[in-house]
N, C-alpha and C positions, 0 to 999 in steps of 0.2 A: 785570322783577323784579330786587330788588338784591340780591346777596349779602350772606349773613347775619354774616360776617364776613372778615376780611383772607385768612384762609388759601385761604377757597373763594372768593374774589374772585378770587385769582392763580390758584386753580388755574382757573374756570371762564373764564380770559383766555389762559392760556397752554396748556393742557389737556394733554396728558401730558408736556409738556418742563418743566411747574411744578417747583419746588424742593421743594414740598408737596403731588406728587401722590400719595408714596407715603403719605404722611398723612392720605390724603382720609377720609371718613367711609365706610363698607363696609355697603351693603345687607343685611342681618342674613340668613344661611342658614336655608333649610329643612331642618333635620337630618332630615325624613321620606325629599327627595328627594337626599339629599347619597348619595353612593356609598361605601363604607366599604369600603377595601382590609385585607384582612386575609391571615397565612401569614408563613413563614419570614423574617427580617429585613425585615420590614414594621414599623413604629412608630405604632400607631394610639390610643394611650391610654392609658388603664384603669390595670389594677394590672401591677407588673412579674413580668415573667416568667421563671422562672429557664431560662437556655439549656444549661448543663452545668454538673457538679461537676467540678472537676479536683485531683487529688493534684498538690501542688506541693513539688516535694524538693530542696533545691539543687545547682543542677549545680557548683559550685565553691566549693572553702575559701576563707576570708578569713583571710590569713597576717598576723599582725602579728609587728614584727620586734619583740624584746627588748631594753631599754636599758637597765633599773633590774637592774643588779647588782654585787658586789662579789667581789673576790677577795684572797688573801694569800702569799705566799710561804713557806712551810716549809722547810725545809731539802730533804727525802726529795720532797715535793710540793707542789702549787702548790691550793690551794681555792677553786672560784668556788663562791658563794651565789646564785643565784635567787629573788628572794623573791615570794610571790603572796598580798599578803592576804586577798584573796577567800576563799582556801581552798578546799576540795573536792577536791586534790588527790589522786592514787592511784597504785603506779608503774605502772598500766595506760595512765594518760593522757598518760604520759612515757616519750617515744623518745628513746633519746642514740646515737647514732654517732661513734665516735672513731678518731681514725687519728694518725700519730706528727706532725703536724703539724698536725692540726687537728679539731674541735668539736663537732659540732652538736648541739642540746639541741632536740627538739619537744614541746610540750605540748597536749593538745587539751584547753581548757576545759572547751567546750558543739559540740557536732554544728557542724560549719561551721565554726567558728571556733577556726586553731592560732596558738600562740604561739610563733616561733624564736628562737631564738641560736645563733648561727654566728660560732667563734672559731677565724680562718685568714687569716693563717697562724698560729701561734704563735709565742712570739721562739724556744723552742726544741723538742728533740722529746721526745714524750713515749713511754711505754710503754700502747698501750689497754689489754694482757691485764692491768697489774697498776692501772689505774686503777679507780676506783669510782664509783658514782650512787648515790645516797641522796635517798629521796622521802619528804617530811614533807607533812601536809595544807596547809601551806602556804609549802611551801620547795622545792627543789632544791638540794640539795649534789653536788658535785664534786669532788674529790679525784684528782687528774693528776698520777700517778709521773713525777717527771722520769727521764729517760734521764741525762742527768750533773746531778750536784749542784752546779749554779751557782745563785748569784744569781740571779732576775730582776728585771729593774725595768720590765721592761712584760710584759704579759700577750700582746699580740700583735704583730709587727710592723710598723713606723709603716710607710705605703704608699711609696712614691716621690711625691713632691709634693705631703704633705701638711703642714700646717700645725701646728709644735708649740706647745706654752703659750702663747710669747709672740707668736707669729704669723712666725716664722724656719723659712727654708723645714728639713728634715730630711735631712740629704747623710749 
């Protein structure tokens, strides 16, 4: 008897070492006499099954750090702006932390996710008790009593090694 075609030629020549054993033609089962496992993380078919609900809450904030902001020098103090056009803002949703050298501004959006700014060191010191926070729906203002009435001409100071405008290191 000749085989009926190339694949079950090779397979019925070489028989399970064929290339195309695993492609042989499959005896059709008897679903009467077929054994059907069934129970706990068993996979046997049908419609799916729901195993549990679970409350899913997040375990951790997603911090995004703050870049888009402005500030100006006044004489008496210095004003940084935060701007947020989203909106929604509230002063519930804004933490500020202030100390004579330095900043921190948190906003919590939405559940999960805060937005910082942390401005430290300062170029100089300020007064926290006579500084102010002022919360618009979609602003942050600032207002930082300088401790002496200089000039500023940076808002924070430059690090050790870092690169100024034109790429010269800052000594």
């Amino acid at each position: 008897m000749e085989a009926e075609n190339a694949l079950l030629a090779n397979i019925k020549q070489k028989g399970q070492n064929s290339y195309y054993y695993a492609h042989q033609p499959r005896t059709p089962i008897n679903e009467a006499e077929a054994r059907v496992l069934e129970g706990e993380g068993i996979v046997n078919g049908g419609h799916p099954k729901l195993a549990e609900v679970l409350e899913v809450t997040p375990t951790r904030e997603v911090v995004l750090q703050i870049r888009n902001y402005s500030w100006a020098d006044d004489t008496p103090k210095v004003t940084v702006i935060i701007p947020f056009p989203q909106g929604g803002l509230t002063p519930e949703s804004v933490q500020t932390q202030m100390e004579k050298k330095g900043v921190e501004v948190s906003v919590r959006v939405r559940e999960g996710e805060v937005h910082k700014l942390t401005l430290s060191p300062l170029s100089y010191d300020i007064l926290p008790d006579q500084s102010r926070v002022r919360v618009r729906p979609d602003r942050v203002t600032l207002s930082l009593k300088k401790e002496i009435e200089a000039k500023w001409f940076e808002l924070v100071e430059a690090r050790k090694g870092d690169k100024g405008l034109w790429g010269a290191d800052d000594d």
